[in-house]
C-alpha positions in Angstrom: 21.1 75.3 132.6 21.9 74.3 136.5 24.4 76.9 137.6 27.2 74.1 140.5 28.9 75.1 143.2 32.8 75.2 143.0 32.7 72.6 145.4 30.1 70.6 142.7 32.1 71.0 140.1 35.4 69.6 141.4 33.4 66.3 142.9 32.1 66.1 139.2 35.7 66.4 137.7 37.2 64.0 140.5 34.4 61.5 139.7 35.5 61.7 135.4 39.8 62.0 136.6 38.9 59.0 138.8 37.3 56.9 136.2 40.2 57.4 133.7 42.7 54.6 133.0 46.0 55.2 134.4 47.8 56.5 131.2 44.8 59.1 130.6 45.5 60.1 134.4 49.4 60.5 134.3 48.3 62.8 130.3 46.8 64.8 132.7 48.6 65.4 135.5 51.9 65.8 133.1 49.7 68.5 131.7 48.4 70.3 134.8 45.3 68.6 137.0 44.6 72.5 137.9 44.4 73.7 134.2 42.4 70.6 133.0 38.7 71.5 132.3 36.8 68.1 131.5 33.7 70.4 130.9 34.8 72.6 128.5 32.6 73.1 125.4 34.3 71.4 122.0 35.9 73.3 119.7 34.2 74.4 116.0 34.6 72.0 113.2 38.2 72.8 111.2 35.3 72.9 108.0 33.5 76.1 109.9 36.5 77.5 111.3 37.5 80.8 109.7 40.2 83.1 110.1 40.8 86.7 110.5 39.2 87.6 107.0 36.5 85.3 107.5 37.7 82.4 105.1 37.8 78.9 106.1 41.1 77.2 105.2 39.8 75.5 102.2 38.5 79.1 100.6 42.2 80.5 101.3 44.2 77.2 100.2 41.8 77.6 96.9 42.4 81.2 96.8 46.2 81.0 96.9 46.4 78.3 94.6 44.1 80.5 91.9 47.5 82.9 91.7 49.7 79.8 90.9 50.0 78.0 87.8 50.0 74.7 87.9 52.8 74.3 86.6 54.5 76.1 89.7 53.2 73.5 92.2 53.2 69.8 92.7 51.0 68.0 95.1 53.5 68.3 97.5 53.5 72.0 97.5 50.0 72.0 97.6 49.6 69.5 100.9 52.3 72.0 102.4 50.1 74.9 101.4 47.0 73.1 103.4 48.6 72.0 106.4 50.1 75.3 107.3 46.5 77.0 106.4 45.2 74.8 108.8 47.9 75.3 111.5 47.4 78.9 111.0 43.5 78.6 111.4 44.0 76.4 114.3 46.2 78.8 116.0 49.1 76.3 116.0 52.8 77.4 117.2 54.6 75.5 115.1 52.6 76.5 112.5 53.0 80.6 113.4 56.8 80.0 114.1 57.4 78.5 110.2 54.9 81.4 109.0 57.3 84.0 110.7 61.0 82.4 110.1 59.5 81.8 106.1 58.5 85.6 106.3 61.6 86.6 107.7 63.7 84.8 105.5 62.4 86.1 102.6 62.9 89.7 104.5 66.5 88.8 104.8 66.8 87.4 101.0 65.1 90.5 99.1 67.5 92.7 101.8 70.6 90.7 100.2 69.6 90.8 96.5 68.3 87.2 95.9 65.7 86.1 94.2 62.6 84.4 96.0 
């Protein structure tokens, strides 16, 4: 591979900004011109992604699942149980804030006497 210059590289990503459309321009600059790498290598398929344990999300939504009966969970529970593996996997804020508020309520719920 052809190590560029700095000086290269920022003609090259002028040249992409510059061909843009005006909407995809003003994404970008709302964003952060500076921060914005048009070069950057694309992320891993979400069906090769794997977490900490080494699972992909569909091993740990199938894994979870396995504990349940299926009595205990509808389709809805179940589409709630893959969407926040995947935000997880993905490394997803939203995802990690409803992980930790759900973790801490149920901190604060066994702390109280309820059931969970």
């Amino acid at each position: 591979m052809i190590e560029l210059s700095k000086e290269d590289i920022e003609i090259r990503k002028k040249a992409v900004f510059d061909s843009m459309s005006l909407k995809r321009q003003a994404h970008i600059q709302k964003k952060g011109y500076e921060k914005w790498d048009p070069f950057s290598e694309p992320k891993d398929p979400i069906d090769i992604r794997r977490d900490k344990t080494k699972r992909t999300t569909q091993m740990l939504v199938r894994e979870f699942l396995q504990t349940m009966t299926q009595e205990n969970y509808s389709n809805a529970y179940g589409s709630g149980v893959l969407e926040i593996a995947l935000g997880i996997i993905n490394d997803d804020d939203k995802y990690k804030g409803m992980f930790d508020f759900s973790c801490w309520y149920r901190e604060l719920l066994m702390k109280e006497g309820q059931k969970t």
